[in-house]
C-alpha positions, 0 to 999 in steps of 0.5 A, spaced: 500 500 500 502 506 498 503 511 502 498 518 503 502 524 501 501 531 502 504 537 499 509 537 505 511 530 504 509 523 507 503 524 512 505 522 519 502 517 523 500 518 530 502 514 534 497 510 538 496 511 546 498 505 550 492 502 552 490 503 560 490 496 561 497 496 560 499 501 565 502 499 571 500 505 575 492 505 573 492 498 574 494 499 581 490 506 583 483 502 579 484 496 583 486 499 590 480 504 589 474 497 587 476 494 593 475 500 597 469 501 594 467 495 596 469 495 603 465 503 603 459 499 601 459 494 606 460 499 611 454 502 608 449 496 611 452 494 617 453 501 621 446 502 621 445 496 623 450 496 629 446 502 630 439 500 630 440 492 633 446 492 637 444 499 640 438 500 640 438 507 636 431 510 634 429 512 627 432 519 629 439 516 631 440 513 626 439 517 621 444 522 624 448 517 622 447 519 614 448 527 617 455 525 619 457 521 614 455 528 609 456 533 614 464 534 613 463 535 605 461 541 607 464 543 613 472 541 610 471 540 603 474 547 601 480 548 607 482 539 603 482 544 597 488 548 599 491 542 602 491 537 597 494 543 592 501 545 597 502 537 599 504 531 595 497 528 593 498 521 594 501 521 601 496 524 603 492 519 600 495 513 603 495 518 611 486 518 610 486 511 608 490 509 614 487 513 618 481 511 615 483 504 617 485 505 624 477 508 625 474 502 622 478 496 626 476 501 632 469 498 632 469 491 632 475 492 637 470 496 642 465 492 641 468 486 643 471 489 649 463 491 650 464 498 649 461 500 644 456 506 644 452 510 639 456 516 641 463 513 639 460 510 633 458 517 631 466 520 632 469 514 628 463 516 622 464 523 623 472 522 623 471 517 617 468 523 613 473 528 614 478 522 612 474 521 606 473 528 604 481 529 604 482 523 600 476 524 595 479 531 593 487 529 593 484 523 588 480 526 583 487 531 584 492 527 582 488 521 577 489 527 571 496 525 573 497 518 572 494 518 565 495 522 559 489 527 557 485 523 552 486 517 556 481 521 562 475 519 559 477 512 559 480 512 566 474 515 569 469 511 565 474 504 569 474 507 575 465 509 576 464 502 573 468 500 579 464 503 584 458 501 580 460 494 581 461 494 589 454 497 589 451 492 585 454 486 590 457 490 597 449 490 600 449 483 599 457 482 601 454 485 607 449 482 609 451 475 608 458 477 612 453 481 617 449 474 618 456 470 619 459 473 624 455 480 627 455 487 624 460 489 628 466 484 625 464 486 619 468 493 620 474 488 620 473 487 612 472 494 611 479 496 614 483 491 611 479 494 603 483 500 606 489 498 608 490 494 601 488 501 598 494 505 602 499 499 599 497 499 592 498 507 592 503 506 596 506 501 590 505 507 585 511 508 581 511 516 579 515 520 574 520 526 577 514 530 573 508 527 576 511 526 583 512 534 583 507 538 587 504 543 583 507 550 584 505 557 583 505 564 586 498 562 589 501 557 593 503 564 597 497 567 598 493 566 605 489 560 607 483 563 606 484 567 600 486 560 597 480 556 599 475 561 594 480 560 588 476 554 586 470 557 586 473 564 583 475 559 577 469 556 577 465 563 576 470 564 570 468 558 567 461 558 563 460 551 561 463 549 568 458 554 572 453 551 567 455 543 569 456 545 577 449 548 578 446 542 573 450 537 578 448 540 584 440 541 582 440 534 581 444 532 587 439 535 592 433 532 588 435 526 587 436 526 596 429 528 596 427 522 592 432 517 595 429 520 603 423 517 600 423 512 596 424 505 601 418 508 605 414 508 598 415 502 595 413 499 602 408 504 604 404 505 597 406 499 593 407 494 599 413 491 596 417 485 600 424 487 602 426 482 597 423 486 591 426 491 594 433 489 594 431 487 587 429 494 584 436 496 587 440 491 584 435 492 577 438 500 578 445 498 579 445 494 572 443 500 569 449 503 571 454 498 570 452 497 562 453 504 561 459 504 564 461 498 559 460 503 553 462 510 557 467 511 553 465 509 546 458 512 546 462 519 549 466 518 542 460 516 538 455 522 540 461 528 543 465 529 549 461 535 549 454 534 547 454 527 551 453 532 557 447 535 556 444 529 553 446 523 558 441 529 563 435 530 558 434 524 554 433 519 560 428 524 564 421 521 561 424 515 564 424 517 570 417 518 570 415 510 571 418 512 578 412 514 581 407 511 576 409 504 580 404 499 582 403 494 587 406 488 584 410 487 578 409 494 577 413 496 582 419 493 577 418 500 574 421 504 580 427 500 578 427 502 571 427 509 573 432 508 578 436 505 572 435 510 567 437 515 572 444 511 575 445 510 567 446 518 566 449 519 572 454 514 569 455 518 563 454 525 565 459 524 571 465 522 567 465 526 562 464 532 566 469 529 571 473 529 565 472 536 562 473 538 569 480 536 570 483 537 563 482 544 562 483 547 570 490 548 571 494 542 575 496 548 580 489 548 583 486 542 581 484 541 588 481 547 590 476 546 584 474 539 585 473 542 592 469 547 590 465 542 586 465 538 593 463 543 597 456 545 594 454 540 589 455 535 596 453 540 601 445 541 598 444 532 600 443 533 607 439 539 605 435 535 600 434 528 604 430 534 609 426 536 604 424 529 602 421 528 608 418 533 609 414 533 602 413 526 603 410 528 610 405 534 607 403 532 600 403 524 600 409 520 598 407 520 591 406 526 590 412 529 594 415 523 588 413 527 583 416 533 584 422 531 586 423 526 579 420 533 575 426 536 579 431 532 577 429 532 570 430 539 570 437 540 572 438 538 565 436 545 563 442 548 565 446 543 560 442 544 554 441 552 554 448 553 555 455 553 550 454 546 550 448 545 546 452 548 540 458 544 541 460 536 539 467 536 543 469 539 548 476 543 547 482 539 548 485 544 553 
């Protein structure tokens, strides 16, 4: 065959990226991250059930549980910003990850000794979020680093399928180890996730350039100054103002209606704890297909138009939600439930990725703490006004206005630059 020329000579060939699968340090942060992951979701079923069975807490109690796990992304996620952009990153990741396990292996300790009481299982999750909210915004940080630009879109594709998987499988993990040897013990699992988390990190191989922290002029300024850069960049940032007010609206509706929604399929549709588990499971799916696919639909319809429609194409899905019925029609929740997990999966890796390609290495940090701060912060305010619609107008009801909420974050995206653009800028 011969070869294409132009009128500079031979056409140069682009040399082909090296796949992520052969990429010694994404292979370890993605297989550290799955078994956190699904150390974190175990997590999620036995505290409250350490909380509501080994110690007697009311209705009230427990759910403060859920207020503490949150509350530190408002309260610490802008002061993580600046830190995570003056420190080495992946120290700081390995720091929360021990700490992280030091307070999980706490509590199957305390237990035993029979010391266990609310109160301590209250600090070690409050602690646990502050760690959480430290390691969060230096990962998001510091992953652009480990892979090159047009590599992030697969990256994040890999690492959401992870976390997709270990919400599909943890619950049930979780209650089969719960049913073996008792809630508490279950926490032993957990703090080993972290500690094999620590160790693939600690593995990572970083070139002189990757391992250096990012300096600049800004690392002179004040701490508090330092903590509203993000939020400055961000205002300067059109299509990444647009994405931030669309996530954020979504986040609080999408609390709203997950306040509600076991109380729903119980009260309204009287389905079994079975069925339930199987709506969920149904959504999980949903979630886990389009993670497969992320990258080569992102390809297929644009890194920039696949935002917009990944939040407004699935919405008349969402629909089914509080049409369910009892019986079989309570499936329909879960084909809900999934048309929403497959747009969070879409929508969220490539806004991550767009996010991290065109802020600068240098604030990184402080940006996806911005991000943090208010598109996490409104959650506890949203599972507060679930509750109460639910409790004033009725749990459908209340339904409706939070799936007709979430549909309409979309139109942040759609009338924005991005409806007119197919990709997004390289830089």
């Amino acid at each position: 065959m011969t070869q294409q020329l132009t009128a500079a000579g031979p056409a140069r060939r682009t040399p082909s990226r090296p796949s992520l699968w052969r990429s010694r340090n994404f292979l370890l942060l993605w297989g550290g991250q799955t078994v956190s992951e699904l150390g974190t979701r175990i997590s999620h079923v036995a505290v409250p059930v350490v909380a509501a069975d080994a110690l007697g807490a009311s209705i009230f109690q427990v759910s403060l549980l859920t207020f503490l796990a949150w509350l530190p992304y408002l309260l610490f996620s802008l002061p993580a910003g600046a830190l995570a952009d003056r420190v080495d990153q992946r120290k700081l990741m390995i720091l929360c990850d021990l700490g992280r396990m030091a307070l999980m292996l706490s509590l199957p300790l305390v237990a035993i000794a029979g010391r266990l009481t609310l109160t301590f299982l209250y600090v070690v999750v409050g602690l646990s979020g502050v760690l959480t909210v430290g390691f969060t915004v230096a990962y998001r940080s510091r992953f652009p680093r480990l892979v090159e630009a047009d590599q992030l879109v697969d990256g994040n594709a890999k690492l959401v399928l992870s976390q997709d998987a270990a919400e599909l499988v943890g619950p049930t993990i979780g209650g089969v180890l719960i049913g073996l040897v008792g809630a508490a013990r279950t926490f032993f699992g957990n703090a080993i996730a972290f500690l094999v988390s620590a160790v693939t990190l600690w593995l990572i191989r970083e070139t002189p350039e990757q391992r250096a922290t990012p300096a600049s002029s800004r690392d002179r300024v004040s701490p508090r100054t330092a903590m509203t850069e993000g939020l400055a960049f961000v205002r300067r940032q059109p299509i990444l103002l647009k994405i931030l007010a669309c996530t954020t609206t979504s986040n609080f509706f999408v609390m709203a209606s997950g306040s509600i929604e076991v109380t729903f399929m119980l009260r309204e549709l009287h389905a079994s704890s079975v069925m339930v588990g199987l709506v969920f499971s149904v959504s999980a799916i949903g979630g886990l297909t389009l993670g497969i696919f992320a990258n080569r639909l992102t390809n297929r319809i644009g890194t920039a138009r696949v935002i917009w429609v990944a939040m407004a194409a699935p919405g008349p899905l969402y629909l089914l939600m509080p049409l369910a019925q009892p019986g079989w029609g309570v499936l329909l929740y879960g084909v809900g439930l999934a048309a929403f997990s497959g747009n969070a999966v879409l929508f969220n890796i490539a806004a991550m990725s767009y996010r991290q390609r065109i802020t600068p290495p240098e604030i990184l940090g402080r940006v996806n703490a911005t991000f943090l701060w208010i598109c996490y912060g409104v959650i506890p305010l949203g599972a507060l006004v679930g509750g109460t619609l639910g409790s004033q107008l009725g749990l459908r009801t209340a339904l409706w206005i939070c799936v007709l909420g979430t549909w309409s974050a979309a139109l942040f995206v759609v009338f924005s630059p991005l409806r007119k653009m197919r990709d997004l800028p390289a830089t």
